[in-house]
N, CA, C and O atoms as a Tripos MOL2 file, in Angstrom:
@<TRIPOS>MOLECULE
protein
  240   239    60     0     0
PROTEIN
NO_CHARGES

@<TRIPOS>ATOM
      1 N         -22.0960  -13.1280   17.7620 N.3       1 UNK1
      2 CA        -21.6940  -14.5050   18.0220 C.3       1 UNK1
      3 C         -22.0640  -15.3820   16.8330 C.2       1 UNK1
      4 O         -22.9760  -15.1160   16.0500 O.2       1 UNK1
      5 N         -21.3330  -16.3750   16.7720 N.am      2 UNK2
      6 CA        -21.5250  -17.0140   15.5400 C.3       2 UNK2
      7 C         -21.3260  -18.5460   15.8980 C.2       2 UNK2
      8 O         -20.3360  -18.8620   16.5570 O.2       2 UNK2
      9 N         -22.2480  -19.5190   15.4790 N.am      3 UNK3
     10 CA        -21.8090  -21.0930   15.5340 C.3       3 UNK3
     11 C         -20.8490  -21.7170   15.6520 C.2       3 UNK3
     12 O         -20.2890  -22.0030   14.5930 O.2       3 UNK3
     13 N         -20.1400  -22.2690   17.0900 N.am      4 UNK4
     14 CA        -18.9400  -22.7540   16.0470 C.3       4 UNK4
     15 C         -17.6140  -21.7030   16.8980 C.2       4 UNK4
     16 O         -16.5990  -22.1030   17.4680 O.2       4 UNK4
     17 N         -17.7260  -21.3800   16.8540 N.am      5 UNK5
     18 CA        -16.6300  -20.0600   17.1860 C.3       5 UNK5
     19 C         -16.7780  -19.6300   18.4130 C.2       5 UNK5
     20 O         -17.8220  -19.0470   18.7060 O.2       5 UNK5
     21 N         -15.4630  -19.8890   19.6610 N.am      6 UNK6
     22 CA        -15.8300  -19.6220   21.0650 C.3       6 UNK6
     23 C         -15.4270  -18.3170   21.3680 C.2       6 UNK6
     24 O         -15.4540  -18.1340   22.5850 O.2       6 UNK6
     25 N         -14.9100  -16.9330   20.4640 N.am      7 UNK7
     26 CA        -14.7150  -15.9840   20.3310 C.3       7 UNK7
     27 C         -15.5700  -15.0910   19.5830 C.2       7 UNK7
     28 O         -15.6990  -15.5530   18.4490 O.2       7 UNK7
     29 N         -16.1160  -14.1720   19.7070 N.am      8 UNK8
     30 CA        -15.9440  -13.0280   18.2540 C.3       8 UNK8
     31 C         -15.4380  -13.4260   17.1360 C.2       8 UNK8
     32 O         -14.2180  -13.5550   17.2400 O.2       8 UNK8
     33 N         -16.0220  -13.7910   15.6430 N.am      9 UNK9
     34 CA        -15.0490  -13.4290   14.8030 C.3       9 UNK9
     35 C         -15.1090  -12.2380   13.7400 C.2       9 UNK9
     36 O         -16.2210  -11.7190   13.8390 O.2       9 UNK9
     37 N         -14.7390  -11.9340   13.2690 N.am     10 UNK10
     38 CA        -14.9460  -11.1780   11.9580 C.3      10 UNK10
     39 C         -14.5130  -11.7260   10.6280 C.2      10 UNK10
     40 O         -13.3600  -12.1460   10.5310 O.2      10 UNK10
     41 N         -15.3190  -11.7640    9.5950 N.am     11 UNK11
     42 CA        -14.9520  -12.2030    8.2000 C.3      11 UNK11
     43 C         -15.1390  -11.1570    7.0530 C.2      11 UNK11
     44 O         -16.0900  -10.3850    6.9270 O.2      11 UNK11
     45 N         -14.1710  -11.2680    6.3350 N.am     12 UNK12
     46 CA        -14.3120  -11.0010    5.2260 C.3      12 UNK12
     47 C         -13.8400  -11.4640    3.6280 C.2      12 UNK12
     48 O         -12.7510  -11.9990    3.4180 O.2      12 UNK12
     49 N         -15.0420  -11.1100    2.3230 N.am     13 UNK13
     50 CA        -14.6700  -11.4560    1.2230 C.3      13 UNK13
     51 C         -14.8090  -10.3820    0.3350 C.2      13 UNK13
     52 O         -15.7570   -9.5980    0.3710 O.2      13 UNK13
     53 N         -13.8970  -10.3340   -0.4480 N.am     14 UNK14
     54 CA        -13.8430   -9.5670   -1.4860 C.3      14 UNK14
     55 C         -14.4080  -10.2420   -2.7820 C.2      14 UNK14
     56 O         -13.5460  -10.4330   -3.6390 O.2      14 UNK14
     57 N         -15.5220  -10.5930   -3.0630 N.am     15 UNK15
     58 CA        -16.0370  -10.8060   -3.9940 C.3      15 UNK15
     59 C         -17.4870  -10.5110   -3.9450 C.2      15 UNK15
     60 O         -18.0550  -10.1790   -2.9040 O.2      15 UNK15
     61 N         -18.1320  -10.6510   -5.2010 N.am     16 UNK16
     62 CA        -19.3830  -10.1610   -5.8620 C.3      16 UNK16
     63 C         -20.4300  -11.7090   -5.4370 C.2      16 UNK16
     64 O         -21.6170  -11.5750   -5.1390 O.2      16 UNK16
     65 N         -19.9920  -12.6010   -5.4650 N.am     17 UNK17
     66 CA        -20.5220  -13.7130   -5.5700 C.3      17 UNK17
     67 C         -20.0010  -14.4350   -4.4470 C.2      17 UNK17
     68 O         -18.8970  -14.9280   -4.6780 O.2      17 UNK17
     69 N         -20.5840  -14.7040   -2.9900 N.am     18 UNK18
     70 CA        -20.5940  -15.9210   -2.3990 C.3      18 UNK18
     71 C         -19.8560  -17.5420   -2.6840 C.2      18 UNK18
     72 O         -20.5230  -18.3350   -3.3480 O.2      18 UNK18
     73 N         -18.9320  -17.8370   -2.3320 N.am     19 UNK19
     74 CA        -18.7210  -19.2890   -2.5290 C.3      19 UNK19
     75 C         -18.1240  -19.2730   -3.8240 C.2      19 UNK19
     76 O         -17.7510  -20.4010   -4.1480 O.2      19 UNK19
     77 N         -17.8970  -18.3750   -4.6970 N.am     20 UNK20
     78 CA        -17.0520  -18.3510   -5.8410 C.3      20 UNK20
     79 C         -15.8820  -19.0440   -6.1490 C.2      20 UNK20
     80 O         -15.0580  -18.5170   -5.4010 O.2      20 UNK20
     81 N         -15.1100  -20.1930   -7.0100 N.am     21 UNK21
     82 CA        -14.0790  -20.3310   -6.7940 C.3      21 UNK21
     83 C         -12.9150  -19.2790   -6.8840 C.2      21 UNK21
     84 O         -11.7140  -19.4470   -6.6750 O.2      21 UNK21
     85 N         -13.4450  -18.4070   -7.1690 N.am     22 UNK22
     86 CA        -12.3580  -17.4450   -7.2150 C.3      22 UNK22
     87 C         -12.1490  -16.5870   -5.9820 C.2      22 UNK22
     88 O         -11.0690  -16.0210   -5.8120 O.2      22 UNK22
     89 N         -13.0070  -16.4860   -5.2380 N.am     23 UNK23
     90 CA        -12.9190  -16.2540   -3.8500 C.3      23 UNK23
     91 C         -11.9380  -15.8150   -3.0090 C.2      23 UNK23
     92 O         -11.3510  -16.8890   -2.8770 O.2      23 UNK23
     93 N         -11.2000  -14.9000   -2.2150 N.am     24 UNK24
     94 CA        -10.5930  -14.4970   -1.6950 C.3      24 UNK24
     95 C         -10.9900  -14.1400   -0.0540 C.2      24 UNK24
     96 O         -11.0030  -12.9530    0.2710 O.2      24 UNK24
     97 N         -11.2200  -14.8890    0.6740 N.am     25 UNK25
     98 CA        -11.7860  -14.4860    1.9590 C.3      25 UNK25
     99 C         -10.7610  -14.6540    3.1240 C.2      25 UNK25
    100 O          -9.8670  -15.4930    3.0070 O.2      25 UNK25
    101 N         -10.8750  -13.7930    4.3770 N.am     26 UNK26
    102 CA         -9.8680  -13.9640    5.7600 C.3      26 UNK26
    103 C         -10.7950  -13.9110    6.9440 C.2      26 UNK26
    104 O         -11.5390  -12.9300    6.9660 O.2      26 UNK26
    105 N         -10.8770  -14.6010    7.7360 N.am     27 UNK27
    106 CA        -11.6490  -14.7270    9.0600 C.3      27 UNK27
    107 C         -10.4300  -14.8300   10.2110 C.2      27 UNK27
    108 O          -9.4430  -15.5430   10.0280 O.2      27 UNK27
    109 N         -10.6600  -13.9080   11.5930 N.am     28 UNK28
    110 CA        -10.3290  -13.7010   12.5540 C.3      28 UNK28
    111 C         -10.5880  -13.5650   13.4080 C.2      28 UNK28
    112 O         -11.3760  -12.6220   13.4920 O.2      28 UNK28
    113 N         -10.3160  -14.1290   14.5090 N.am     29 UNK29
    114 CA        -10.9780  -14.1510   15.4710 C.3      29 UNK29
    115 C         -10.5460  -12.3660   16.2380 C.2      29 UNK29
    116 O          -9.4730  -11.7620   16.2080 O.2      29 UNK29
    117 N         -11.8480  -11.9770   16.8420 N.am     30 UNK30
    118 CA        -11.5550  -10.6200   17.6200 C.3      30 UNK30
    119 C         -10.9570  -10.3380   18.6180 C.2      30 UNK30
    120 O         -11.4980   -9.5160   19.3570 O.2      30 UNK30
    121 N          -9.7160  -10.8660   18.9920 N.am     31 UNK31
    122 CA         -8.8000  -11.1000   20.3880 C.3      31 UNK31
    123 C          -7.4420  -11.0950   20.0310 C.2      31 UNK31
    124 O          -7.3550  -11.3280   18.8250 O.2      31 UNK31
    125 N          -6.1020  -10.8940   20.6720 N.am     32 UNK32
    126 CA         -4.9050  -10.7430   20.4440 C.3      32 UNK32
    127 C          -4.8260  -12.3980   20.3820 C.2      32 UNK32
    128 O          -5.4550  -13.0940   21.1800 O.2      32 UNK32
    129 N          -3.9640  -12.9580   19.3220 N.am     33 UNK33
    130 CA         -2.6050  -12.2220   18.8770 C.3      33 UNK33
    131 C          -3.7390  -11.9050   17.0820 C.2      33 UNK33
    132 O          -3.2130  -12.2990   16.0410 O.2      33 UNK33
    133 N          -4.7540  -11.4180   17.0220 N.am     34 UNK34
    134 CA         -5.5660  -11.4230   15.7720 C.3      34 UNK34
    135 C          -4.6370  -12.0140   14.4940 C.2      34 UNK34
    136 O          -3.8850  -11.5370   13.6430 O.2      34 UNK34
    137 N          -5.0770  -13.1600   14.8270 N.am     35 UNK35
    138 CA         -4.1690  -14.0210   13.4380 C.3      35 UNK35
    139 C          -5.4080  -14.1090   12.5160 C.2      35 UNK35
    140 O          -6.5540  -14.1480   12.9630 O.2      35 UNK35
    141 N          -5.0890  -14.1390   11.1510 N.am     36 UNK36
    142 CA         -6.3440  -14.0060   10.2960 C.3      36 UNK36
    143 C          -5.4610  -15.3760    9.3500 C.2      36 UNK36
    144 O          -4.2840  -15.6750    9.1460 O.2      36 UNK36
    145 N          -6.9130  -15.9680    8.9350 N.am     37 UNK37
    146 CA         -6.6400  -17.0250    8.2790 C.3      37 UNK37
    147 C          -7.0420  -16.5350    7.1230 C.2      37 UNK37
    148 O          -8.0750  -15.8700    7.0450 O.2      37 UNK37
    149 N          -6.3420  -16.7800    6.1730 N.am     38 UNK38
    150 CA         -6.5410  -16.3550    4.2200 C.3      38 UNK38
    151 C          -7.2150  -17.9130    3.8660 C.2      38 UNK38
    152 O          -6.8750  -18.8920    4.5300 O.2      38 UNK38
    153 N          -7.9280  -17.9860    3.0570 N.am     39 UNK39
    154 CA         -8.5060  -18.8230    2.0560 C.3      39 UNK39
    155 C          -8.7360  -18.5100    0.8800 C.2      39 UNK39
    156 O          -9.2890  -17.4240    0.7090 O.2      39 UNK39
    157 N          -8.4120  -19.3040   -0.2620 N.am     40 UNK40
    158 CA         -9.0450  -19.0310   -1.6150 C.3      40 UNK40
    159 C          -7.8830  -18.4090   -2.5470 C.2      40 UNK40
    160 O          -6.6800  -18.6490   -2.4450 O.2      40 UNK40
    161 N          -8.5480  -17.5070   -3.5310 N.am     41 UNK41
    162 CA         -7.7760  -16.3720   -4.4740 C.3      41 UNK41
    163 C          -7.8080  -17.4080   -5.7080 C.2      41 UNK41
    164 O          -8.2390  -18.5590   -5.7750 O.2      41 UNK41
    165 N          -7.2640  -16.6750   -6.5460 N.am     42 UNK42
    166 CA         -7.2520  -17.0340   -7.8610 C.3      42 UNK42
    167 C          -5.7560  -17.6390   -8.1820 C.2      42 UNK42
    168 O          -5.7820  -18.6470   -8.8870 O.2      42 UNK42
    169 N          -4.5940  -17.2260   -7.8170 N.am     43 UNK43
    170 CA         -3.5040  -17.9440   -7.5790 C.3      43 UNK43
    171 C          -2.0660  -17.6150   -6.5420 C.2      43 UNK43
    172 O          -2.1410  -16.8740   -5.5610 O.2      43 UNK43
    173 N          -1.3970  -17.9800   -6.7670 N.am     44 UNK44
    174 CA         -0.4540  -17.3060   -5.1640 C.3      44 UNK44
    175 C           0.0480  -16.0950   -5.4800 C.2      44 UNK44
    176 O           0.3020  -15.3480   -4.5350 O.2      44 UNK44
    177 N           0.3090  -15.6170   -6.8720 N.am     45 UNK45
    178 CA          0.6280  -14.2760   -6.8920 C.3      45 UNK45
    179 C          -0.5870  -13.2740   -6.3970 C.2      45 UNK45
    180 O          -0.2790  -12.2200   -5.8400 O.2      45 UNK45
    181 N          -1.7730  -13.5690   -6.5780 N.am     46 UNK46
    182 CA         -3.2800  -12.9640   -6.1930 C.3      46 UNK46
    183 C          -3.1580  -12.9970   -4.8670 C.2      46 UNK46
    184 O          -3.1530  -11.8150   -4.5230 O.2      46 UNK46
    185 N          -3.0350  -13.8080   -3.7410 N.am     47 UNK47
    186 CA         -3.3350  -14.2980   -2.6880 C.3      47 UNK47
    187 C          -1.7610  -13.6910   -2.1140 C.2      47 UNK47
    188 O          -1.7330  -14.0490   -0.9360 O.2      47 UNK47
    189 N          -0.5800  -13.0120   -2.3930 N.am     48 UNK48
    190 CA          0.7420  -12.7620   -1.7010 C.3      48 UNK48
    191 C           0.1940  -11.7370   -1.8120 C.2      48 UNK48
    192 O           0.3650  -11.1520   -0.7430 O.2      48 UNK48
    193 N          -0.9150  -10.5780   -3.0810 N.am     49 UNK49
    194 CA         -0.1290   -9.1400   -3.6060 C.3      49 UNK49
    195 C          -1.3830   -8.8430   -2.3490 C.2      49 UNK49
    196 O          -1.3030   -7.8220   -1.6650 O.2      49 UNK49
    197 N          -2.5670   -9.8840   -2.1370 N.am     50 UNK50
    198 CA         -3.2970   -9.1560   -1.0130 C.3      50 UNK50
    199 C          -2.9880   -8.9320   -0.1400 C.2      50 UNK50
    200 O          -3.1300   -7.8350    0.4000 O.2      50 UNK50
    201 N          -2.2250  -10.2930    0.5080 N.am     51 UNK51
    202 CA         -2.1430   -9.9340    1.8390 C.3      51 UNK51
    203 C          -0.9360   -8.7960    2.0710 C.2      51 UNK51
    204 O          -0.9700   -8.1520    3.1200 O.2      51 UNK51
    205 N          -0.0360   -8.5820    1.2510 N.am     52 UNK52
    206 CA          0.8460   -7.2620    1.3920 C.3      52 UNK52
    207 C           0.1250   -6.1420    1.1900 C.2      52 UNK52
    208 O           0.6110   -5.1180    1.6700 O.2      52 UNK52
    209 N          -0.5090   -6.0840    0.8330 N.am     53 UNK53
    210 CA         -1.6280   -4.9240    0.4920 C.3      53 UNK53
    211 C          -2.1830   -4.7200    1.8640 C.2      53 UNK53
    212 O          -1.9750   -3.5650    2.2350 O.2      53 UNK53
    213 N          -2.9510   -5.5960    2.9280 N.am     54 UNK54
    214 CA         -3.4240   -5.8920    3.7570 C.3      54 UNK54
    215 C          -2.2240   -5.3000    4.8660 C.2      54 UNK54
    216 O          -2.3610   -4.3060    5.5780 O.2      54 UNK54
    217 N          -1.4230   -5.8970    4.8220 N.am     55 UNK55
    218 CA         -0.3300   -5.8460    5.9100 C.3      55 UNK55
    219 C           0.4340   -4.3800    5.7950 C.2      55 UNK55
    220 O           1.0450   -3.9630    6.7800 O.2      55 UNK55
    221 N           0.3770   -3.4560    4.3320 N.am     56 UNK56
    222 CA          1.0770   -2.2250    4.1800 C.3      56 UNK56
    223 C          -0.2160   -1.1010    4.9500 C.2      56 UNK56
    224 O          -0.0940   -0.0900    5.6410 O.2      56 UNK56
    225 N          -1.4450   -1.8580    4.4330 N.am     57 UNK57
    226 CA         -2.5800   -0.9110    5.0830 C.3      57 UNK57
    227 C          -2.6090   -0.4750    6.1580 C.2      57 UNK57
    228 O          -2.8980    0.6750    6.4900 O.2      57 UNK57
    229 N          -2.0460   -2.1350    7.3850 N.am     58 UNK58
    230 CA         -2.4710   -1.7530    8.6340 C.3      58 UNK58
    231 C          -1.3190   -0.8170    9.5790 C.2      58 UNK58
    232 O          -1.4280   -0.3540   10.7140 O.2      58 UNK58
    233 N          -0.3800   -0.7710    8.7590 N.am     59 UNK59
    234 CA          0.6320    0.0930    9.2110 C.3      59 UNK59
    235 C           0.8220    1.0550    8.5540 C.2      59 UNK59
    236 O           1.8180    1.2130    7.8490 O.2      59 UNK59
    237 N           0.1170    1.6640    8.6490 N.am     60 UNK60
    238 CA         -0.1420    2.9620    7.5850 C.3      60 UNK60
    239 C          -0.7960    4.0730    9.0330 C.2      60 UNK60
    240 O          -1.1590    5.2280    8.8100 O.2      60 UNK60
@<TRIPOS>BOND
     1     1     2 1
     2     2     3 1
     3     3     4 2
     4     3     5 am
     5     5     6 1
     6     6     7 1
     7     7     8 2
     8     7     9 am
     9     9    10 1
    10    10    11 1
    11    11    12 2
    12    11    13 am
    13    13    14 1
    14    14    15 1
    15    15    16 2
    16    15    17 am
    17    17    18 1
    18    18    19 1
    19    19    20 2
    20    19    21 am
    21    21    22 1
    22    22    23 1
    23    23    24 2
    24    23    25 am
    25    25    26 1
    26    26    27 1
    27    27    28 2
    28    27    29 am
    29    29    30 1
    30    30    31 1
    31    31    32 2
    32    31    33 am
    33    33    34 1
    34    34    35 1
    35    35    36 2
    36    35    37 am
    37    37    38 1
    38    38    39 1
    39    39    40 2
    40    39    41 am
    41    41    42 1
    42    42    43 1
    43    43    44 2
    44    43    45 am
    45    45    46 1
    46    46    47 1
    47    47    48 2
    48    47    49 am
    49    49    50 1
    50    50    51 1
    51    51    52 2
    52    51    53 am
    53    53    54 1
    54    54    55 1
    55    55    56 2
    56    55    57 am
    57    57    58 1
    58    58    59 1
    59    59    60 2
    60    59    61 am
    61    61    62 1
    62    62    63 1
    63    63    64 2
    64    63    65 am
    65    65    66 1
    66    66    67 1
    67    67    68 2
    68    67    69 am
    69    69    70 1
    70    70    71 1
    71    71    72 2
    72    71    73 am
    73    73    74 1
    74    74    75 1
    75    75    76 2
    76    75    77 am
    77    77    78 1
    78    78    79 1
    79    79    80 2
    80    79    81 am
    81    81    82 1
    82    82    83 1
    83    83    84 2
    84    83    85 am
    85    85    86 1
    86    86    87 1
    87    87    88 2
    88    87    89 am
    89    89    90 1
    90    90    91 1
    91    91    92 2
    92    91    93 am
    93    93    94 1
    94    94    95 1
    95    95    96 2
    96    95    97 am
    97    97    98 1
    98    98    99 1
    99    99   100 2
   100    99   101 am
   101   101   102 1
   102   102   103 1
   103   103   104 2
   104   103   105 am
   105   105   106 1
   106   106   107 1
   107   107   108 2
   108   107   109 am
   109   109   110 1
   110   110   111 1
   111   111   112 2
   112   111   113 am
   113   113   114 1
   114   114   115 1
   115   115   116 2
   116   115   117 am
   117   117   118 1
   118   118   119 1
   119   119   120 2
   120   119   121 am
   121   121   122 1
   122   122   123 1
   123   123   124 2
   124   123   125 am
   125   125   126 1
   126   126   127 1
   127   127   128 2
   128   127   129 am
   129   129   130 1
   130   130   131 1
   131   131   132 2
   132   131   133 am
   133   133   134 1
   134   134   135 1
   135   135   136 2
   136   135   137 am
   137   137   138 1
   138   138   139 1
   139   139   140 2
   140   139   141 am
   141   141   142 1
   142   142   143 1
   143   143   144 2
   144   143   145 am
   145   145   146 1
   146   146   147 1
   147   147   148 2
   148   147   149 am
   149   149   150 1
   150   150   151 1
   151   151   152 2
   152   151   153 am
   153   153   154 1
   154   154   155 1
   155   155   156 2
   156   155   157 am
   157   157   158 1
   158   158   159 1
   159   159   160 2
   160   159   161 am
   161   161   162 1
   162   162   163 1
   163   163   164 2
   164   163   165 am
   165   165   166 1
   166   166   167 1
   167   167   168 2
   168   167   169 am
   169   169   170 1
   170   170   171 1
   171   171   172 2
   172   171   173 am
   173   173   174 1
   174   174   175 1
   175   175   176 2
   176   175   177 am
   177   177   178 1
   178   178   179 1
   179   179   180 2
   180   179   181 am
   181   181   182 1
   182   182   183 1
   183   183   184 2
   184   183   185 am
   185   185   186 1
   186   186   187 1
   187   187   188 2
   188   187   189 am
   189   189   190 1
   190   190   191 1
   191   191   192 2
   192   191   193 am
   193   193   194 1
   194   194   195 1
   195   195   196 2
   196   195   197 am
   197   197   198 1
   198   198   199 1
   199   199   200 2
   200   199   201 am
   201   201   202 1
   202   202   203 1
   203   203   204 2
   204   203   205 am
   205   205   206 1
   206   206   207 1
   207   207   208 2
   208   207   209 am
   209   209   210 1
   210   210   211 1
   211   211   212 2
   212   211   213 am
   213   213   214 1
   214   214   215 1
   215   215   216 2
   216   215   217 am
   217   217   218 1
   218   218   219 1
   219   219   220 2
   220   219   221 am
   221   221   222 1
   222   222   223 1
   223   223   224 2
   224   223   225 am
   225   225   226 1
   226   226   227 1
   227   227   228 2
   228   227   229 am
   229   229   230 1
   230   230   231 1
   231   231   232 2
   232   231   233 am
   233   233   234 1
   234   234   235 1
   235   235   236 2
   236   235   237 am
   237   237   238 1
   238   238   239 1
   239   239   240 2
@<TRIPOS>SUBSTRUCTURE
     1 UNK1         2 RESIDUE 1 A UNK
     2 UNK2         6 RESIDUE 1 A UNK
     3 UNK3        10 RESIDUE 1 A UNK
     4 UNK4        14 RESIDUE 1 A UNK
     5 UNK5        18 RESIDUE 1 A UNK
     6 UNK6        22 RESIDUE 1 A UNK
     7 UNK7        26 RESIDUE 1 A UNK
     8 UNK8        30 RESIDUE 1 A UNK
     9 UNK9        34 RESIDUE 1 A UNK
    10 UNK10       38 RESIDUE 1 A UNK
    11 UNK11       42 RESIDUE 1 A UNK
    12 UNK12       46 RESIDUE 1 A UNK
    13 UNK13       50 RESIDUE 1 A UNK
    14 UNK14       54 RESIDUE 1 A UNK
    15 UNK15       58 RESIDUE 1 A UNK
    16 UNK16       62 RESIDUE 1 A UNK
    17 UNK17       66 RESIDUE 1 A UNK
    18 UNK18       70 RESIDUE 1 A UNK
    19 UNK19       74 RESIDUE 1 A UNK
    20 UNK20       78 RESIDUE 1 A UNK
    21 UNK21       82 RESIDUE 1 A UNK
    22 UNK22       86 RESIDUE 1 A UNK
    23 UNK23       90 RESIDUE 1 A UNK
    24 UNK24       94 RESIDUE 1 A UNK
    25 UNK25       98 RESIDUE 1 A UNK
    26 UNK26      102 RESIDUE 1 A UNK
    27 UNK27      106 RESIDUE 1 A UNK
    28 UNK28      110 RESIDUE 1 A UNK
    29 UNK29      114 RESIDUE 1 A UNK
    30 UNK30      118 RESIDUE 1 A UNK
    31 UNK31      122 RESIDUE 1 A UNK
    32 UNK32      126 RESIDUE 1 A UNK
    33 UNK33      130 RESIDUE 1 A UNK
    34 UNK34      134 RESIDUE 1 A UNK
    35 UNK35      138 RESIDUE 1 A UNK
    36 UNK36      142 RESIDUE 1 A UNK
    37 UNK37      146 RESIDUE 1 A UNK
    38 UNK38      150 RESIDUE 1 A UNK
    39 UNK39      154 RESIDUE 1 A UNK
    40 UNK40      158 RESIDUE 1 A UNK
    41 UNK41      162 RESIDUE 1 A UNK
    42 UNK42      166 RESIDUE 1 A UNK
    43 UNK43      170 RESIDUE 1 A UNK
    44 UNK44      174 RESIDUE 1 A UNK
    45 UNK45      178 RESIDUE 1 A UNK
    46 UNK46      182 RESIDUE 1 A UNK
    47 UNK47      186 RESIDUE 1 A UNK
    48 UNK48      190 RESIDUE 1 A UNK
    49 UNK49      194 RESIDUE 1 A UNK
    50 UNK50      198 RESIDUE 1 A UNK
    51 UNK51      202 RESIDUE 1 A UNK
    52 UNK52      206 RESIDUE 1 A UNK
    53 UNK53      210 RESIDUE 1 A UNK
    54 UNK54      214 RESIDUE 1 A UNK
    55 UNK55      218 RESIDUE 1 A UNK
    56 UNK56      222 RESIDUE 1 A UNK
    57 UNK57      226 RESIDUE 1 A UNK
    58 UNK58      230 RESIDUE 1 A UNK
    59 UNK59      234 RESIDUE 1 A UNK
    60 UNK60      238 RESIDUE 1 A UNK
């Protein structure tokens, strides 16, 4: 459980450094319809090639 959040969530970042502007992070809550919110990246080509990356994974 986490502050703030009337669900489960799960987060994650792909970076070395916390709070980075370069940052790439998605938080979701643990319940259907699991919509994940993207924040950050370095620019929209960075932030499209993940989440297709993301989205080819889970249907794999």
């Amino acid at each position: 459980d986490m502050p703030g959040y009337r669900e489960p969530v799960i987060m994650a970042a792909g970076t070395f450094v916390g709070g980075a502007s370069l940052e790439l992070t998605a938080d979701a809550p643990i319940k259907p319809p699991y919509i994940a919110y993207v924040q950050g990246g370095l620019t929209y080509e960075h932030i499209k090639l993940a989440v297709l990356r993301c989205i080819e994974e889970f249907y794999q």
